[in-house]
Each structure stands twice: as C-alpha cells, then as structure tokens.
N, C-alpha and C positions, 0 to 999 in steps of 0.2 A: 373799137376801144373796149366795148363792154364783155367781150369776146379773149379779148386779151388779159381784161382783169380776171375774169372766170377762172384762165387758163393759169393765170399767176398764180391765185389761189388754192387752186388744187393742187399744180407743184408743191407749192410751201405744204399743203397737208399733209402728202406723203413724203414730205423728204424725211424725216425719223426713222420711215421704212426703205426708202431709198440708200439713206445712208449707212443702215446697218446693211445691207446688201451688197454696197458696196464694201465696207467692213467687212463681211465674210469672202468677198472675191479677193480681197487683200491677203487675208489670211488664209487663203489656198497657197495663192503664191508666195507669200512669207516662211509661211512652214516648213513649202518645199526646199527650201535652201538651207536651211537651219537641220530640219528633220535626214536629209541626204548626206550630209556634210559627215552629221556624226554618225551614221549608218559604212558610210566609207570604208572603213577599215574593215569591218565584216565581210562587205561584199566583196572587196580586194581578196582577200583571205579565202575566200567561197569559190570568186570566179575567177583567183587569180591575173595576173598579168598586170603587176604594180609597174609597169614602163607604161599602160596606156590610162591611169591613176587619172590624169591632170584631164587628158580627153571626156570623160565622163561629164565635167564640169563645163571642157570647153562646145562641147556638142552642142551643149545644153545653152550657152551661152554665147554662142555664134547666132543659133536662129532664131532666139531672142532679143538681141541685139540688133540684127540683118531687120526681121519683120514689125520693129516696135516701130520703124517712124512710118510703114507702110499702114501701120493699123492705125496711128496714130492723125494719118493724114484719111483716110477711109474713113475714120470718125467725123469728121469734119464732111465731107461727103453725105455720107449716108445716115448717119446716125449714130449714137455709143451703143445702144442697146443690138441691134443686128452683128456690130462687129464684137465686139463682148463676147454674144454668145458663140459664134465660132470658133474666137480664140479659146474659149474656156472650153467647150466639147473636144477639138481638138486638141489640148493641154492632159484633158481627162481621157483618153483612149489614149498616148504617151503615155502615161501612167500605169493605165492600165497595162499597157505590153512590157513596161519596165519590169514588172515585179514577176513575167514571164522568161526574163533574157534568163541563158543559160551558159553566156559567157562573154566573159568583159565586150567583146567585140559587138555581139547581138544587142545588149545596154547601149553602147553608146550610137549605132544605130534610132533604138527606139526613145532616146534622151533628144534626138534629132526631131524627133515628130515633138516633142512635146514642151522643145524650146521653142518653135515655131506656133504653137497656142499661146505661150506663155507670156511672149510677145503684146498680146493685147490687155492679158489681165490686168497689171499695176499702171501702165499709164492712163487707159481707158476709166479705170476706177478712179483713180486721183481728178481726172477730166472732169467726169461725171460730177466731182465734190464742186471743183473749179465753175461749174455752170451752173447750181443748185444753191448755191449760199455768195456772200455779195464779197465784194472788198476788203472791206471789216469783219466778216465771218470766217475769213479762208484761216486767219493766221493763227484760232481758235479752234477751227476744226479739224485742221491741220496736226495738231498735236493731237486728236485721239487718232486719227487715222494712223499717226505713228507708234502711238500705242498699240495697236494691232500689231504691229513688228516686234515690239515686247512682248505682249503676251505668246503669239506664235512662237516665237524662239524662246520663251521659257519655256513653254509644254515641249517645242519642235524636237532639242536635246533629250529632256526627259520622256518624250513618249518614242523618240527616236532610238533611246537606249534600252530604254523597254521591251520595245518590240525584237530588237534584236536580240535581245536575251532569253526571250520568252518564244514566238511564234515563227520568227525569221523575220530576216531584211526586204522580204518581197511588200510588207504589208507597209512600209513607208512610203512606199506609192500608192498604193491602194485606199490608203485612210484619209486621203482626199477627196473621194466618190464625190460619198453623201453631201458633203459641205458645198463642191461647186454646184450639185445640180439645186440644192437650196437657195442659192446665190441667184441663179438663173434664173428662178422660179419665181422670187422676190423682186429683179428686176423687172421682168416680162408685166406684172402684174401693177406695178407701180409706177414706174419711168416710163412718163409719156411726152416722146419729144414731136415738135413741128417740125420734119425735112422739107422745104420746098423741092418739087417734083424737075427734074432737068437734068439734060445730059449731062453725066457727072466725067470727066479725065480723070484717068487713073495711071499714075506714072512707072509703069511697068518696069520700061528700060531704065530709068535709075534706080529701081531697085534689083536688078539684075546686076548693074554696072559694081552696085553698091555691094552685093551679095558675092561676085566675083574676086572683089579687090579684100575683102574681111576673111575668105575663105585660104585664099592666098597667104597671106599675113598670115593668119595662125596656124598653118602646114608650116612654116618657115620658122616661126617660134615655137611650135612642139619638137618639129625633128631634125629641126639645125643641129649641127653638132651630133647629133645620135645617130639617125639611121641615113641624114643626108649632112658631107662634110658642108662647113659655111664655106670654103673656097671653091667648093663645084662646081662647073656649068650650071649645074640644074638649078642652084640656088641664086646664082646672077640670072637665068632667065628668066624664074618663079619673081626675081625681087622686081625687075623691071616689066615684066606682064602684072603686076600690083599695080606698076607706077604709072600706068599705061588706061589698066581699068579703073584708077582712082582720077586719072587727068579726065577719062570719059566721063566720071561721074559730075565731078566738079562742072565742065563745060555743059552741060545736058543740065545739070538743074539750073543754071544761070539761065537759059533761052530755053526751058520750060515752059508751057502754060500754064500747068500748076505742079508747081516739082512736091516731091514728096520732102526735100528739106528745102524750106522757103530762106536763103541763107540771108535776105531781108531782115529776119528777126534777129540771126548776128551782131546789127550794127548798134542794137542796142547796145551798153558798156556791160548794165548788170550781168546782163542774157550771157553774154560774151563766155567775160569773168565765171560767172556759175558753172557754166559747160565746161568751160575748160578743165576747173576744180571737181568737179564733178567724176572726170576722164581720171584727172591722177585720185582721186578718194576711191573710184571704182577699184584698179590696180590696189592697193593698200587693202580694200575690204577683202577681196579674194583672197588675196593671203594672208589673211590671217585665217577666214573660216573654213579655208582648202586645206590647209597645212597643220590647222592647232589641233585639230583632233589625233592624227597621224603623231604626233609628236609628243605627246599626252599619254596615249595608250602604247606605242612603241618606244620610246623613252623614257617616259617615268613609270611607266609600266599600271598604269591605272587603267577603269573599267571605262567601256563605254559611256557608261552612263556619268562620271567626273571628266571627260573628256569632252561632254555635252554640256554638262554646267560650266567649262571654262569658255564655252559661247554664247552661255547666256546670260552671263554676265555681260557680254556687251550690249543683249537686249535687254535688260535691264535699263542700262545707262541710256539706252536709246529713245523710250518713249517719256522717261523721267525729263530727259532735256529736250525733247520735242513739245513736251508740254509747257516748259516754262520760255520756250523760243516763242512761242506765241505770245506772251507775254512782255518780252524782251524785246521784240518785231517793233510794239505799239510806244514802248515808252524809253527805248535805244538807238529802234534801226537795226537794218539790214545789216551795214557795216559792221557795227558793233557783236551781234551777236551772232554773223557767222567770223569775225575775228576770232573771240573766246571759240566758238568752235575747234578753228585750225590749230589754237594753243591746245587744246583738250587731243587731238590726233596726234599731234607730235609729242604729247606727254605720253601716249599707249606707247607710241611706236619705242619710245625710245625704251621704254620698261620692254618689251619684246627684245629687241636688240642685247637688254643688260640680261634678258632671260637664259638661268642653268637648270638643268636637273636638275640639281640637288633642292633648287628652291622651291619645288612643289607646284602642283597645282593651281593655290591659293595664289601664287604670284602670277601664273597665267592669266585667271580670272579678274588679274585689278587690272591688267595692261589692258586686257578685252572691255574691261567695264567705261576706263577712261576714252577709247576708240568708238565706241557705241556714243557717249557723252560729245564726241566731237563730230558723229554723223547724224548724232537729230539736233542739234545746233545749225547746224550748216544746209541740210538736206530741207530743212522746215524749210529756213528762211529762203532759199533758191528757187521753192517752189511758191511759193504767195506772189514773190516778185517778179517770177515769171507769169505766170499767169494773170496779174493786175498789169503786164505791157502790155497785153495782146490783148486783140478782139478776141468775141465767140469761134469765129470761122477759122481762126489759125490756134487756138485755145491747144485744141486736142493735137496738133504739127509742134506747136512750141513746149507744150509737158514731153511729150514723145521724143524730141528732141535729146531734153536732158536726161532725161531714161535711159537713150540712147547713150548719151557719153560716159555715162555711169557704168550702166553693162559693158560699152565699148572697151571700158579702162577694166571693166573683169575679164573678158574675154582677151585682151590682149596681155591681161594680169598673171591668169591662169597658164596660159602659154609658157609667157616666159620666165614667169617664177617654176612652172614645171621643170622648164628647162635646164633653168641654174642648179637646181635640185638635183636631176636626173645624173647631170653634167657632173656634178660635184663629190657624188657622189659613185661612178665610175672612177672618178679621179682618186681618190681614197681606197677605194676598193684596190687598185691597181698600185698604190703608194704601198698597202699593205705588208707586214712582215711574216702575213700567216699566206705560205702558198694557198691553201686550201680557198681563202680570201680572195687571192688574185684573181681567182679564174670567175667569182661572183657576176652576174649582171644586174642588175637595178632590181630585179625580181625579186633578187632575194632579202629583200628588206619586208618580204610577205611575212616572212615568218614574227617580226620582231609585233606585228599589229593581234595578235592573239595571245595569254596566258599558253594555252596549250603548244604554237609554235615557239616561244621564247625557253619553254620548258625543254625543248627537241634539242636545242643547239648547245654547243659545246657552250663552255662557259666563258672562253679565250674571245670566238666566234664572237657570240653573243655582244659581248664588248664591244669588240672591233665596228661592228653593225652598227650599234646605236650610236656612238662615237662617228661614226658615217656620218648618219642622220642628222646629230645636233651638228654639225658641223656643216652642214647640207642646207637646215633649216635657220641657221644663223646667217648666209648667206642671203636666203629669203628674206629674212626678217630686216636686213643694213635696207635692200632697197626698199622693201615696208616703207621703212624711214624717211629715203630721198623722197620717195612720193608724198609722206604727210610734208613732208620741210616744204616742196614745192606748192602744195597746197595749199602753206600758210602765205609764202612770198606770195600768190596770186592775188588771195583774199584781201591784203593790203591796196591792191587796184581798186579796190571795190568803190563805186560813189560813197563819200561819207557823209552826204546829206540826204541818201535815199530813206525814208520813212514810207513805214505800214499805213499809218493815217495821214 
C-alpha cells in the first residue's frame, strides 16, 4: 500500500511534464495535417500528377487508420510509453523521406510509412492524459489538449505557407524532427508505468483481416469510375473480396482471445453513438481541409499562405469550444453539448455549400470557423465519455477505437470525395465548348494551383478550368453537408441524462 502511494505521488509530480509531452506528441501530429494540406497545391504543381491529388491524403490515411486500434490495443499490452516511441520514430523517418520524393508516386509511397507511425501518436497521447488525471480532470484537460489543435493549425497554415514561399515544400515535413524527438525524450524521462510481466496475444490476423478489407474499399473509391469502370468484373470481385475480408474480420474478433476491437465496448449506447458520429464528422473534416485550400488558390486565385488562414479559422473555432465543452460537459451533459456541436457542423457545412467565388476568402474562413466550433464541441465530449466507460486495460482499445472511426470516415472521406471531384470534373471538361478543353484530363487543373500557371493559359481556358472546379468542389461540399446533417440526427440518440459528474 505504502508502495502504491509512493508510486501515486510521483505520478501526480510529473504529470505537468508528462502532459506537456504529451502536448507536443499532439502537435507533431496536428500540424502534420494542417501544415500538408496547405503545402498541397505546391507540391501538385512541382511533382505534378493532380489524378493521384486525393492518394497523398489517402496513404497517409489508410495506415493510420488500419494501425491505430493495433497501437491502441498494444498499449494496453505493453505499455503507452514503448508503443508511442515506435509509432513516433517511425512517423519521423516518413517524414523524413517525404520531403525527399521526387514524384507524386514516390510521396505517396513514403506517406505510406509514416501513416503507419502516425497511427499511435494521437490516441496513445490522449490515453496517456485518460490514465494521468481522474474523472473530473479529463473534461478540463481535455480542452487544452484541443488547444494544441488550435495552435498547430494556426502556425501549421502560416508556417506551411511560408515555407513554401520561401525554402520549398520538402521542409513541411521536416520541421517536425526536432519537436518529436523532444516529445520522446520527455516521455522516456517521466512516464513511468507498471506493466505486469505475462504472455501478452497480439491479434495479428484481424489486423490483417482488417488492413485487407480498408485497402480494398479505398482502391474502389479512388479509381471507380476513373481508371477502373464501376460495372467491371474487377470492381464486383474487388467489392465482394471486401465483403468477404470484412465478414472474416467481424467473426475473428468475436471468438478472439483478446481481439484488437473488443466490440463489447459497443454495447455501450454513448460509445456506440460517438463512433458512429465520429465516422460521418471524419468524411465532413477531410473535406473541407483536402479540398479548401485547392479551391482558395485555384479559384479565387489567392496565396498560399490566405489559403492556410481559411483553415485556420477552423482551428481557431476548435480549441475556443473545446475549452468551453469542458465546461459545459460539467454543468449540461454530454447530450447537450455535443447537440450544439452538430448545430455548429451543420451551420459550416451549409456556408460551404452557399460558398462562391466571388465571395472571398473571408466567407471561406467563417464556414471553417463554424466546422472547427462543432468538432471541439463534440470531439471533447466523446472522448471524457468514452474513456470514464472503460477500465484502464481496455482504456487505450476504446480511445483507439474512436480515433479509429474518425480517420476511418477520412479515409474513406478522402476517397470518395476525390472521386466525385475527379469524376466531375472529366464530366465538364468533356461537356466543354472549347475543343482544346475536351481533350483535358484531371491534370490539367495543375496549372490553375500557381500564379505563374494561371498566368500560362488562355483566358477562355483559364475560365472554363475554374468553373470545372467550383463546380467540382460544390459537389464535395452538398455531401460535406449530408455528413454534418447525419451527424446531427445521430447525436439526438445520445442518453440525455449522461453527465460528466
């Protein structure tokens, strides 16, 4: 007993240090996605080949996806602090060979390596908070750690735009080095956890099953319709070999000994509800942060760097109402305060939807502002309530979980919002009255992401192209929509007597 109090105590002394460490493992990963987003359009531009545009994202976002509930359940295993640092070493050599690719293709290769680190950083770190501070601390601490997502995406834009202006687009991966191994260094040094020693199962085969059926699915939503038709053979065998490694999935963690998704924690209603929401809020985040920049700088023909500010405006809104969901958690409820959330999503979406050219930037940046304001609303409150169901041992399986449906819903976001985009815009090109048009393929909307290319093309051209585009990304932006609307009907299931205290 006297053993155990020691051990409590010294916990509590470093968690200040523990928790900024966590804080900066956040804002490795935070940045990354913010910082990349507005870098896009340069790198397009550089390494060309805007048909495999949406791939970049989804690379990156499959193995992130595929390895979080893997890392998330090995946590629980072994410890956060061992699995952490692999994910983040590997995350940081990703990086590093990113800002070496020398063509779209070689990128999303090495985007490949370093979704598969990337994987452990944010639910590992949220874990970490979840097993450090009590019941009553999460809903408070909660809100700075979403503050990290604010500030990374204020800087992430503006140093994103910077850099590309200034030194090139390779250094947006790179400028994460120093910051992970700080992280690392500060964990190692402070988080000191008990593992009991024992033969630990490690459930391989559904994460293969699982990694087979996600890889599937997003071949099927990047290149339906484009380089493979949706009536094919190839695209009925591809749908039903999903359907096939997802039934394997499903049956195999039910008679598991310790599955990597314990779908026991399902049965909760909250857990349920969240996840679900979670899945359609992920689809809805991705497109806006995949596509607004693209749209920004090819369309309203603005810089980089206002192309970054109209995303971070949503980080803005992000950690301002994560911080008052903490608040709101204690003296509303869960119900209550991820409701106003899903009103707050469905009020961006629909400013995106009513979004023209003509109306500037400044109307970009409120729709982004409002959509940030309805995912730290919502995002807070999912995760306190998730993490106060569960025990310690399934703690880091049930955050990992929701991580999981979040990304799940980008990765399968990103796909097929590529898709409709890609699609859409072949369609128009091909509608066209300028021959020269016709014969276009998705490519050629490279030109419209630079001054200097926009400057190259006719001025007939030039039109027709962006007029593609909004037209393209108006299509993104309707399902944007269905997704928040969905998100809001779910959140109405929510228990309405669940409270924080």
């Amino acid at each position: 007993m006297d053993q155990t109090d020691n051990n409590t105590q010294i916990k509590q002394k470093y968690r200040p240090f523990i928790l900024a460490s966590v804080m900066l493992a956040m804002f490795v990963g935070a940045i990354e996605a913010t910082i990349v987003s507005t870098a896009m359009p340069a790198i397009a531009a550089d390494l060309g080949g805007f048909q495999l545009y949406s791939w970049v994202f989804s690379s990156y976002l499959l193995m992130s996806t595929v390895s979080v509930l893997i890392y998330g359940k090995l946590s629980d295993l072994f410890g956060r602090r061992p699995v952490m640092t692999f994910g983040m070493v590997l995350f940081l050599i990703g990086s590093i060979l990113c800002g070496f690719a020398v063509s779209m293709e070689w990128l999303i290769a090495f985007r490949f390596i370093q979704g598969i680190g990337a994987g452990a950083v944010l639910p590992i770190a949220t874990t970490i908070v979840g097993d450090i501070y009590t019941k009553e601390e999460r809903a408070k601490i909660q809100g700075y750690l979403s503050s990290v997502w604010g500030i990374s995406a204020i800087m992430g834009p503006a140093i994103g735009g910077l850099l590309v202006e200034t030194v090139g687009w390779q250094y947006v991966f790179w400028v994460n080095i120093p910051l992970g191994i700080l992280s690392l260094t500060g964990l190692w040094i402070f988080l000191k956890e008990d593992i009991e020693k024992k033969k630990r199962y490690v459930d391989y085969k559904g994460a293969a099953f699982l990694t087979a059926t996600l890889t599937i699915l997003l071949y099927l939503l990047v290149e339906g319709g484009v380089s493979v038709s949706w009536t094919s053979w190839i695209v009925l065998a591809l749908i039903a070999a999903a359907l096939m490694f997802l039934t394997f999935f499903i049956r195999h963690e039910l008679t598991a000994e310790d599955p990597m998704m314990p779908f026991s924690i399902w049965k909760n209603r909250s857990i349920f509800i969240a996840n679900v929401v979670s899945l359609a809020t992920g689809v809805l985040l991705i497109g806006i942060s995949s596509y607004l920049p693209a749209f920004v700088t090819g369309v309203m023909e603005q810089s980089a760097r206002v192309a970054g500010f109209t995303l971070t405006a949503m980080s803005i809104g992000w950690p301002i109402s994560a911080v008052v969901a903490g608040r709101l958690l204690i003296k509303i409820g869960y119900y209550r305060t991820s409701l106003i959330g899903g009103c707050a999503l469905v009020t961006g979406a629909v400013f995106f939807v009513l979004m023209d050219p003509s109306y500037g930037p400044l109307w970009a940046a409120m729709s982004s502002f409002f959509v940030g304001v309805g995912m730290g609303l919502t995002t807070t409150s999912f995760i306190v309530s998730i993490q106060s169901a569960v025990p310690w041992n399934q703690r880091g399986a049930a955050t990992a979980a929701n991580m999981f449906m979040r990304n799940l819903g980008s990765t399968v976001g990103v796909a097929l919002l590529g898709g409709i985009l890609n699609s859409q815009l072949r369609s128009s090109f091909k509608e066209s009255s300028l021959e020269e048009v016709r014969s276009f393929d998705v490519n050629a909307v490279n030109e419209l992401l630079t001054a200097r290319g926009r400057e190259s093309l006719d001025p007939s051209v030039l039109d027709v192209l962006q007029q593609a585009m909004t037209t393209g990304l108006n299509s993104v932006y309707l399902v944007v929509f269905l997704f928040a609307a969905i998100s809001l009907v779910l959140i109405l299931f929510l228990p309405k007597n669940d409270r924080s205290s």
